[in-house]
PDB file of N, CA, C and O in Angstrom, chain B, residues numbered from 101:
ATOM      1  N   UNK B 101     106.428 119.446 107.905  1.00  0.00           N
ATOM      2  CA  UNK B 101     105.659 118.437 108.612  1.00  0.00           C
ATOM      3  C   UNK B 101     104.156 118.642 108.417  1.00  0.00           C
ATOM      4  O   UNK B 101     103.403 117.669 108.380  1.00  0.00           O
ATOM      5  N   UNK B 102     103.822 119.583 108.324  1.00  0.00           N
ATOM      6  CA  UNK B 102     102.630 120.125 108.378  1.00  0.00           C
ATOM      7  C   UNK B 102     101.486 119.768 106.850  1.00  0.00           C
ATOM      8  O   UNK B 102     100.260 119.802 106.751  1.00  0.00           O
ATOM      9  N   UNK B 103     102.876 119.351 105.563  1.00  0.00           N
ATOM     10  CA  UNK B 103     102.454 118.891 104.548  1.00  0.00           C
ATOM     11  C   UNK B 103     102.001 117.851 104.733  1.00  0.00           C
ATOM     12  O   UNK B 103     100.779 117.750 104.626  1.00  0.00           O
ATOM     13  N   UNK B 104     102.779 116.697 105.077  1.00  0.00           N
ATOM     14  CA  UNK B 104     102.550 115.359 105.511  1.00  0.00           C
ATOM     15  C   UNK B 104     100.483 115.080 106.363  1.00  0.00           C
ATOM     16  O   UNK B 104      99.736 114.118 106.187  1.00  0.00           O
ATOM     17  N   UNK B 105     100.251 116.279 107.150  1.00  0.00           N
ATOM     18  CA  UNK B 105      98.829 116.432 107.354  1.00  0.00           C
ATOM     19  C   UNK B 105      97.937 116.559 106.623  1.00  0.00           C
ATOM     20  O   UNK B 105      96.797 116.099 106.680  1.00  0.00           O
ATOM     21  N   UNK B 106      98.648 117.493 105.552  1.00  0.00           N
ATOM     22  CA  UNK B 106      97.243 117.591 104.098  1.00  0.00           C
ATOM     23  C   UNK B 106      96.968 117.047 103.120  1.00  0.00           C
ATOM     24  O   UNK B 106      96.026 117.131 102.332  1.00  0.00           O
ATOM     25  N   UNK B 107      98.309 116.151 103.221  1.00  0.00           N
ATOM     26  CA  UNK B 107      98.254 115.129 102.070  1.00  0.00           C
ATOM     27  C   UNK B 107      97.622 113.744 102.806  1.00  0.00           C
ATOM     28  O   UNK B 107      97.584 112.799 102.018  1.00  0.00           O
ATOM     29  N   UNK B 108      97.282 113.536 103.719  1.00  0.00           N
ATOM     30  CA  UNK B 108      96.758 111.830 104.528  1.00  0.00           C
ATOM     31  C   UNK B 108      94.999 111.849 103.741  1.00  0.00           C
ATOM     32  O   UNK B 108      94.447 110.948 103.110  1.00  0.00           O
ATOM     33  N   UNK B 109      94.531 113.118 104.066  1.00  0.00           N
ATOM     34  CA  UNK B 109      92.873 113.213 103.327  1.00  0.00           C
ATOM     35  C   UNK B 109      93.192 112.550 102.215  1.00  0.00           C
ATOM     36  O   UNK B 109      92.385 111.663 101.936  1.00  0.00           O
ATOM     37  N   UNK B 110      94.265 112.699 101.342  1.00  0.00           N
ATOM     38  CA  UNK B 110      94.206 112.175  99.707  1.00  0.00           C
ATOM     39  C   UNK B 110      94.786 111.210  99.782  1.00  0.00           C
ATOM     40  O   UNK B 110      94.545 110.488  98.814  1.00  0.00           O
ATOM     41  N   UNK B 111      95.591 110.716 100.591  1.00  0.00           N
ATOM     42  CA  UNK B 111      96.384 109.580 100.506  1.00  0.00           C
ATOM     43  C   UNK B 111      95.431 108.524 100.810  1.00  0.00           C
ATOM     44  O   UNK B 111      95.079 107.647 100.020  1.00  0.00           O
ATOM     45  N   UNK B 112      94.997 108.682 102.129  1.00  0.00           N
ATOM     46  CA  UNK B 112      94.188 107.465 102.635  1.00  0.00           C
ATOM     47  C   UNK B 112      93.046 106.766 101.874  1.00  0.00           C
ATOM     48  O   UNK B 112      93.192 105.566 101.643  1.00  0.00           O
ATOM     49  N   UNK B 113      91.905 107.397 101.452  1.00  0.00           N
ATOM     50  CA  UNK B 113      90.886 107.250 100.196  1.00  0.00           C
ATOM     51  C   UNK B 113      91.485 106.757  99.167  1.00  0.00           C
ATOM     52  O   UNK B 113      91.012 105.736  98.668  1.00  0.00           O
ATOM     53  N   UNK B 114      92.629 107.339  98.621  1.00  0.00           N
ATOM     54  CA  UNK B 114      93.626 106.711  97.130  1.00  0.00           C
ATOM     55  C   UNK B 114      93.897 105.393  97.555  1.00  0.00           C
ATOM     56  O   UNK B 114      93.360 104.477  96.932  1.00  0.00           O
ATOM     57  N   UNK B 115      94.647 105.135  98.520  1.00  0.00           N
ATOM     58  CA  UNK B 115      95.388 103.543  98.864  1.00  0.00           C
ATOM     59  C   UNK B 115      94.353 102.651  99.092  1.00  0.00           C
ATOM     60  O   UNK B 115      94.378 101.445  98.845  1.00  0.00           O
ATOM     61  N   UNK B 116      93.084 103.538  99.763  1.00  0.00           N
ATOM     62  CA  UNK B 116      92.092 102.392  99.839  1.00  0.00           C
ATOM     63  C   UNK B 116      91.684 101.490  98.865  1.00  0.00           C
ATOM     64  O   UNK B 116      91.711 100.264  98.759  1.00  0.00           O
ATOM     65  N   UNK B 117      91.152 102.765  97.923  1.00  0.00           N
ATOM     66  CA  UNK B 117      90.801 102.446  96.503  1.00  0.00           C
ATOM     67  C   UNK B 117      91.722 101.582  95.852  1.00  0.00           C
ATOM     68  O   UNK B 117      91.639 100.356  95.775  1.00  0.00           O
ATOM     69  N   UNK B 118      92.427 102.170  95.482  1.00  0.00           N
ATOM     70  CA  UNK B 118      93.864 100.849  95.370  1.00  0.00           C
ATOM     71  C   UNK B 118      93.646  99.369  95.747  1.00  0.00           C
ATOM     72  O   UNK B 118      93.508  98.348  95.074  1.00  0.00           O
ATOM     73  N   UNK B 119      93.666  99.647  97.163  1.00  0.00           N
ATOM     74  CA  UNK B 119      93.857  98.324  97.245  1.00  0.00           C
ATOM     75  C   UNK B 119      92.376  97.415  97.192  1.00  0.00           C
ATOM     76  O   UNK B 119      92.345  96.194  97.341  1.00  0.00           O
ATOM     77  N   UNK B 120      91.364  98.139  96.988  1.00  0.00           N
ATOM     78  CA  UNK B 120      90.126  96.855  96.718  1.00  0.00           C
ATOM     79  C   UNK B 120      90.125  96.671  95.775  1.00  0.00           C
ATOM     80  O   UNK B 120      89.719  95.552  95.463  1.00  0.00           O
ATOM     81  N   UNK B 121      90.616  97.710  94.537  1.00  0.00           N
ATOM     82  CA  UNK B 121      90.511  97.112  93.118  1.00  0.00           C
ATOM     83  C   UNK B 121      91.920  96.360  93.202  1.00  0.00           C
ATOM     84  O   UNK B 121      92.166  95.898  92.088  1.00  0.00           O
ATOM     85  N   UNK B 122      92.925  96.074  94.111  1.00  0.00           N
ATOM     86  CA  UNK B 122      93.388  94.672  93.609  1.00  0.00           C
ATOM     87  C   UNK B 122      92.819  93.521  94.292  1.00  0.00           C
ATOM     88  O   UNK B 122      93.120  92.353  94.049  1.00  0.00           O
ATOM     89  N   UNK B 123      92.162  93.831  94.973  1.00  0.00           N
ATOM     90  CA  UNK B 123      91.668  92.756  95.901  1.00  0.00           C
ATOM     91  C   UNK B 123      90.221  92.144  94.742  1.00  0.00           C
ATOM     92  O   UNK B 123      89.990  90.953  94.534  1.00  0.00           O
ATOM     93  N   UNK B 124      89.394  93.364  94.114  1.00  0.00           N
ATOM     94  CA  UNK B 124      88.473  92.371  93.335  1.00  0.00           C
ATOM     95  C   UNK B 124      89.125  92.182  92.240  1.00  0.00           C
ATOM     96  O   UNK B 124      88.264  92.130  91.362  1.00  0.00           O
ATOM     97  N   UNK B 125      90.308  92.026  91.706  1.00  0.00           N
ATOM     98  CA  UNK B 125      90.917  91.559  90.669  1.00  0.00           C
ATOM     99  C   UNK B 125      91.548  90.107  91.006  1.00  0.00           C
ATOM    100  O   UNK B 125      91.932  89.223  90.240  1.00  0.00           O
ATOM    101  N   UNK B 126      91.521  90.171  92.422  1.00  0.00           N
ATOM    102  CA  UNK B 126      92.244  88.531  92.513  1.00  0.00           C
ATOM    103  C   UNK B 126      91.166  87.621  93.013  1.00  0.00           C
ATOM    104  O   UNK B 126      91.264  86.402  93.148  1.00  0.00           O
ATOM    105  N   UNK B 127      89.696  88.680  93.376  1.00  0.00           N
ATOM    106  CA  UNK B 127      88.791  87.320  94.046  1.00  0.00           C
ATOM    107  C   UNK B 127      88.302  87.632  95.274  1.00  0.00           C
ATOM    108  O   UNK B 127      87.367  87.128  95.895  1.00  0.00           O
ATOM    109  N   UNK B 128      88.976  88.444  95.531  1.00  0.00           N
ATOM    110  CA  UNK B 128      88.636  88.786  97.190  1.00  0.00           C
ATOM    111  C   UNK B 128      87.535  89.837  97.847  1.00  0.00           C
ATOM    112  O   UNK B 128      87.440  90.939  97.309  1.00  0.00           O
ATOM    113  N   UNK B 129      86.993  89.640  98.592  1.00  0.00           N
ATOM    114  CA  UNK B 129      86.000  90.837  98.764  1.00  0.00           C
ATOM    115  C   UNK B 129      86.863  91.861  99.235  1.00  0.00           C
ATOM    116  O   UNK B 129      87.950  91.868  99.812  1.00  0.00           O
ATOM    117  N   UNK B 130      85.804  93.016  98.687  1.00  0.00           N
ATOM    118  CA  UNK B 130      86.941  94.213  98.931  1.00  0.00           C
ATOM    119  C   UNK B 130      86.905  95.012 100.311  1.00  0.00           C
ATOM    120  O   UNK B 130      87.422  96.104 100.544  1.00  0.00           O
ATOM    121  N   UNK B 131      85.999  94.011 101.361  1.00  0.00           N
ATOM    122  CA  UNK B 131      85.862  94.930 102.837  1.00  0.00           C
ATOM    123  C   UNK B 131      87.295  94.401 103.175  1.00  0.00           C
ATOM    124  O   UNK B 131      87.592  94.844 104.285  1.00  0.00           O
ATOM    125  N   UNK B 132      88.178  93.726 102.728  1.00  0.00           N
ATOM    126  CA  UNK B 132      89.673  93.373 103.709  1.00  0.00           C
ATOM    127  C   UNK B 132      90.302  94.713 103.460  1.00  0.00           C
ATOM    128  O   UNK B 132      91.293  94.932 104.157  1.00  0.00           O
ATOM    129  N   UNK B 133      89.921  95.731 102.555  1.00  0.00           N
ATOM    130  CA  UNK B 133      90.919  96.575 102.329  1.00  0.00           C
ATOM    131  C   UNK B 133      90.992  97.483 103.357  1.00  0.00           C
ATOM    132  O   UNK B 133      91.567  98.552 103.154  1.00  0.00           O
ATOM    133  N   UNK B 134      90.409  97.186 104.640  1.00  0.00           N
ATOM    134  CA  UNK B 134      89.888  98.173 105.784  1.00  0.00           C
ATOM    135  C   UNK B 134      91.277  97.528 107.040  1.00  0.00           C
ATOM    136  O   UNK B 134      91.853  98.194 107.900  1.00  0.00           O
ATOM    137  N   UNK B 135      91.405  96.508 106.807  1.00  0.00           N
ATOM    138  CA  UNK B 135      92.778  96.089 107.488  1.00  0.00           C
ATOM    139  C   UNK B 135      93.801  96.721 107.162  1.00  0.00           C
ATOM    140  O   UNK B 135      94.511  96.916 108.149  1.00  0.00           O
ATOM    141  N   UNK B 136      94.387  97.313 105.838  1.00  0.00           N
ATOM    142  CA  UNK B 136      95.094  97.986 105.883  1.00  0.00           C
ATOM    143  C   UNK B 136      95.323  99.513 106.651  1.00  0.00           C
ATOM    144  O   UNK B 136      96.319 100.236 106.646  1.00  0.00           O
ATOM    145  N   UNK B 137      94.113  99.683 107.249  1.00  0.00           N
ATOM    146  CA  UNK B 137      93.913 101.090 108.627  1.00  0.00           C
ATOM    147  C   UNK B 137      94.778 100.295 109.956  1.00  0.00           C
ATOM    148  O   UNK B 137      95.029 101.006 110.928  1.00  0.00           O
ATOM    149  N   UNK B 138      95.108  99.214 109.981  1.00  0.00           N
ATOM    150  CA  UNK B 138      95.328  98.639 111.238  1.00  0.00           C
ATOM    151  C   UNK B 138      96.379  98.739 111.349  1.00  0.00           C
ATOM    152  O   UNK B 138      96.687  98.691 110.158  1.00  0.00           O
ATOM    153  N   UNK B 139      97.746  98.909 112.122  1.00  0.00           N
ATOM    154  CA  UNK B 139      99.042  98.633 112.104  1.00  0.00           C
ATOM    155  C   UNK B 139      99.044  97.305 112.337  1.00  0.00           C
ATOM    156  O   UNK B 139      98.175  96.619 112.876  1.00  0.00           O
ATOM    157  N   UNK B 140     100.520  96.873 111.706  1.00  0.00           N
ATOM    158  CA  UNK B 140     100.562  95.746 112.457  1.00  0.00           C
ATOM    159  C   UNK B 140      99.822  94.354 111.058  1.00  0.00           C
ATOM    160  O   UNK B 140     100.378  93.618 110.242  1.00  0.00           O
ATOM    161  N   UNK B 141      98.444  94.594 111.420  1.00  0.00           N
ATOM    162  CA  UNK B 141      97.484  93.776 110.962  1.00  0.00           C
ATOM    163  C   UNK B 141      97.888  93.864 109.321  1.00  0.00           C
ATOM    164  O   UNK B 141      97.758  92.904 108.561  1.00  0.00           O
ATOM    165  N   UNK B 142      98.371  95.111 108.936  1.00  0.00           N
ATOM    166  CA  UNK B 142      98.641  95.371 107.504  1.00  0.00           C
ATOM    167  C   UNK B 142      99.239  94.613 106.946  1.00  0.00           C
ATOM    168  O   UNK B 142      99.091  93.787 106.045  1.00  0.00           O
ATOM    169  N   UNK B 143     100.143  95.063 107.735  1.00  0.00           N
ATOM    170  CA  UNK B 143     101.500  93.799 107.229  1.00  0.00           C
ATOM    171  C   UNK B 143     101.468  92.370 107.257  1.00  0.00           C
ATOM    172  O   UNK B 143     102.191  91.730 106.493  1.00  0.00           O
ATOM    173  N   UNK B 144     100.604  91.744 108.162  1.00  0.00           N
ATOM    174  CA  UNK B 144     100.148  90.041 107.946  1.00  0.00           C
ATOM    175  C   UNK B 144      98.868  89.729 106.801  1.00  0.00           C
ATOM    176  O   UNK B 144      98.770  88.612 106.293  1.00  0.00           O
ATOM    177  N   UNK B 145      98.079  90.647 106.523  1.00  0.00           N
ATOM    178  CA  UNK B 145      97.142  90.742 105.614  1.00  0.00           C
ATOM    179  C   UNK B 145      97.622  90.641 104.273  1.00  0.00           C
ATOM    180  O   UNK B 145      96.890  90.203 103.385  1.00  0.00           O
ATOM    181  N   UNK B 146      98.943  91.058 104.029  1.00  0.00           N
ATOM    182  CA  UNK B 146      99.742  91.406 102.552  1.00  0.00           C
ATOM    183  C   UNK B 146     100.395  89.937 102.657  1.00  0.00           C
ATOM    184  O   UNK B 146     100.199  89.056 101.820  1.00  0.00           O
ATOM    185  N   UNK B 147     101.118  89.812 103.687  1.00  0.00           N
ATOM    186  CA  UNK B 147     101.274  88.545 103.644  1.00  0.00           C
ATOM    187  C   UNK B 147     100.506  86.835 103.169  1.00  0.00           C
ATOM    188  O   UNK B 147     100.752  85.703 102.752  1.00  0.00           O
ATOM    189  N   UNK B 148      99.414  87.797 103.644  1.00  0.00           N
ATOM    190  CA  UNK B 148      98.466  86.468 103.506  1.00  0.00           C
ATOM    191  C   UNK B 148      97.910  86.366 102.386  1.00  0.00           C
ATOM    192  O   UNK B 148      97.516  85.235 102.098  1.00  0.00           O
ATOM    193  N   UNK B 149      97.706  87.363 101.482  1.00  0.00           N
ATOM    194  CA  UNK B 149      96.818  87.581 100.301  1.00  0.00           C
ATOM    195  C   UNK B 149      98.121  87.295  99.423  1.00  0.00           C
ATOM    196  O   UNK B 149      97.888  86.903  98.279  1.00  0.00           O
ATOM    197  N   UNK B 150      99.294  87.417  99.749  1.00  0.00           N
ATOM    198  CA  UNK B 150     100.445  87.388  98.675  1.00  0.00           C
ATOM    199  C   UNK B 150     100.431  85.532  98.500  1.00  0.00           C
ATOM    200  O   UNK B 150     100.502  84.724  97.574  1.00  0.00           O
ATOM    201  N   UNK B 151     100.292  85.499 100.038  1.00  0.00           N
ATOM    202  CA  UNK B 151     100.986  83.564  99.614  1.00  0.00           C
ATOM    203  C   UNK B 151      99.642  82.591  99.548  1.00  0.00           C
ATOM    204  O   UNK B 151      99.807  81.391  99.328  1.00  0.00           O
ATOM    205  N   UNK B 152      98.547  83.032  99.708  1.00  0.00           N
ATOM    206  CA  UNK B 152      97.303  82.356  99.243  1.00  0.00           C
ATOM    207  C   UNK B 152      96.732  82.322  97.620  1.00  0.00           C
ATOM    208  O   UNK B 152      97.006  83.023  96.645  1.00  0.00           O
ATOM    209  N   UNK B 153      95.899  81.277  97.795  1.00  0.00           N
ATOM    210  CA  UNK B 153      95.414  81.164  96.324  1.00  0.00           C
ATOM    211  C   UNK B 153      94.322  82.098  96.182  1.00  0.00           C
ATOM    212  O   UNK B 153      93.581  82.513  97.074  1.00  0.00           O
ATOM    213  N   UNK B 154      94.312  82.385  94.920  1.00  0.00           N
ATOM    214  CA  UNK B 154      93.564  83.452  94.631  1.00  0.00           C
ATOM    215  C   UNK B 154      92.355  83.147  93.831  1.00  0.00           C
ATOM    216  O   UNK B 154      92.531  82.368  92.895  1.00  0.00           O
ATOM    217  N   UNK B 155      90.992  83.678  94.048  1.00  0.00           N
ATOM    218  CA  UNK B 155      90.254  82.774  93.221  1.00  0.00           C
ATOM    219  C   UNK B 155      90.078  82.947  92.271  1.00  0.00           C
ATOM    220  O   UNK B 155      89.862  81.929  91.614  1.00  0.00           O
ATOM    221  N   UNK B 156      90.037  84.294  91.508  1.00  0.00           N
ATOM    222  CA  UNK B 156      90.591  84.698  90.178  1.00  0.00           C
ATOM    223  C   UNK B 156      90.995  84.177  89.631  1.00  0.00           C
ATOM    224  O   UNK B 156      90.412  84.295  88.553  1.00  0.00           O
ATOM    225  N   UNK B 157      92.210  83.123  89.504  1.00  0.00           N
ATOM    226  CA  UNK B 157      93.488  83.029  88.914  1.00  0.00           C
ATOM    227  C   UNK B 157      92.827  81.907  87.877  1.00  0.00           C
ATOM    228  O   UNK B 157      91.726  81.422  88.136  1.00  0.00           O
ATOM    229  N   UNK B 158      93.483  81.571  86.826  1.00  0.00           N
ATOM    230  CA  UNK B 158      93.394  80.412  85.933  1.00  0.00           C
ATOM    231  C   UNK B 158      93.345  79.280  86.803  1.00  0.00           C
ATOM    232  O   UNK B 158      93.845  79.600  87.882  1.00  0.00           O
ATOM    233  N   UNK B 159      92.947  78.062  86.795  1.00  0.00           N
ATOM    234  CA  UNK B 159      93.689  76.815  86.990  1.00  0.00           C
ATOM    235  C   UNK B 159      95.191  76.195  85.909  1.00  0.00           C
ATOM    236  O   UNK B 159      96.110  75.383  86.023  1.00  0.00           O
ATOM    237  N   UNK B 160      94.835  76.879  85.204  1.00  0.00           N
ATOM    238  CA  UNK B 160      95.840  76.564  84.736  1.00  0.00           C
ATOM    239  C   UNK B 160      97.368  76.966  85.060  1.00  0.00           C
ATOM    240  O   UNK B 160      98.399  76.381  84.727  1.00  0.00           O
ATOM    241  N   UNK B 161      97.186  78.208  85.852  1.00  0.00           N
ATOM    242  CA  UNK B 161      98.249  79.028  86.552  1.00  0.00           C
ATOM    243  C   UNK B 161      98.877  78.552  87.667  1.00  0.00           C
ATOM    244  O   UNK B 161      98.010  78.772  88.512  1.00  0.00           O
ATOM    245  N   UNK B 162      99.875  78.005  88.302  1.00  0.00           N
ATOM    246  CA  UNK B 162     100.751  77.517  89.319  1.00  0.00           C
ATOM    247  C   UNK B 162     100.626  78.838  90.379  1.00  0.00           C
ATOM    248  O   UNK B 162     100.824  80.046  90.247  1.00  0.00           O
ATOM    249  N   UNK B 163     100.297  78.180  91.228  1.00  0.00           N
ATOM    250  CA  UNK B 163      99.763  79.405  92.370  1.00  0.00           C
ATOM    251  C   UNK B 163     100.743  78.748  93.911  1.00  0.00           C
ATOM    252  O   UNK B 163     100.598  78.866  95.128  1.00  0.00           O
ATOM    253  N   UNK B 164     101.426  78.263  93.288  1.00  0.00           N
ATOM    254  CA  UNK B 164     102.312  77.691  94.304  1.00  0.00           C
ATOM    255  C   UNK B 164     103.529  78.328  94.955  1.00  0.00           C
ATOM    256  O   UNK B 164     103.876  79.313  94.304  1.00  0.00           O
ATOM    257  N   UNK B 165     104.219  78.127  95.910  1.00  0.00           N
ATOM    258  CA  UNK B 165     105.526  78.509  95.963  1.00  0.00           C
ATOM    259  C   UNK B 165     106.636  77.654  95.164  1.00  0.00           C
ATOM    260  O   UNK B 165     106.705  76.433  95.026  1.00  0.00           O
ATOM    261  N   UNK B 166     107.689  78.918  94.564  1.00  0.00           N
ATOM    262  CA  UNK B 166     108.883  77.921  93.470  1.00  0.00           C
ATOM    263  C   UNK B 166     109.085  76.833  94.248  1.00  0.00           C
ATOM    264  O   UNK B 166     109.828  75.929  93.865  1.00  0.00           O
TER     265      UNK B 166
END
């Protein structure tokens, strides 16, 4: 259990990072990646960035649901 403590310093900074470089790859500013600290909030944030348009994207790209 005690591992699980020494690994959060490296984990947390890594996922951050992570996730703003996908966030400026689709368009998005990368302060949303601070919602992912939130419970809860995480999980509607992924949601929301998954089923929204992205401004990145081609127009030519179908950004729709099938």
């Amino acid at each position: 259990m005690e591992m699980i403590y020494l690994l959060l310093p490296v984990f947390i900074p890594f996922t951050l990072w992570l996730g703003s470089k996908i966030l400026e790859k689709a368009g998005f500013d990368k302060k949303w990646v601070f919602c992912l600290l939130i419970p809860v909030v995480n999980i509607i944030i992924i949601w929301v960035f998954a089923f929204s348009n992205w401004p990145n994207l081609k127009d030519d790209v179908g950004q729709g649901i099938i």
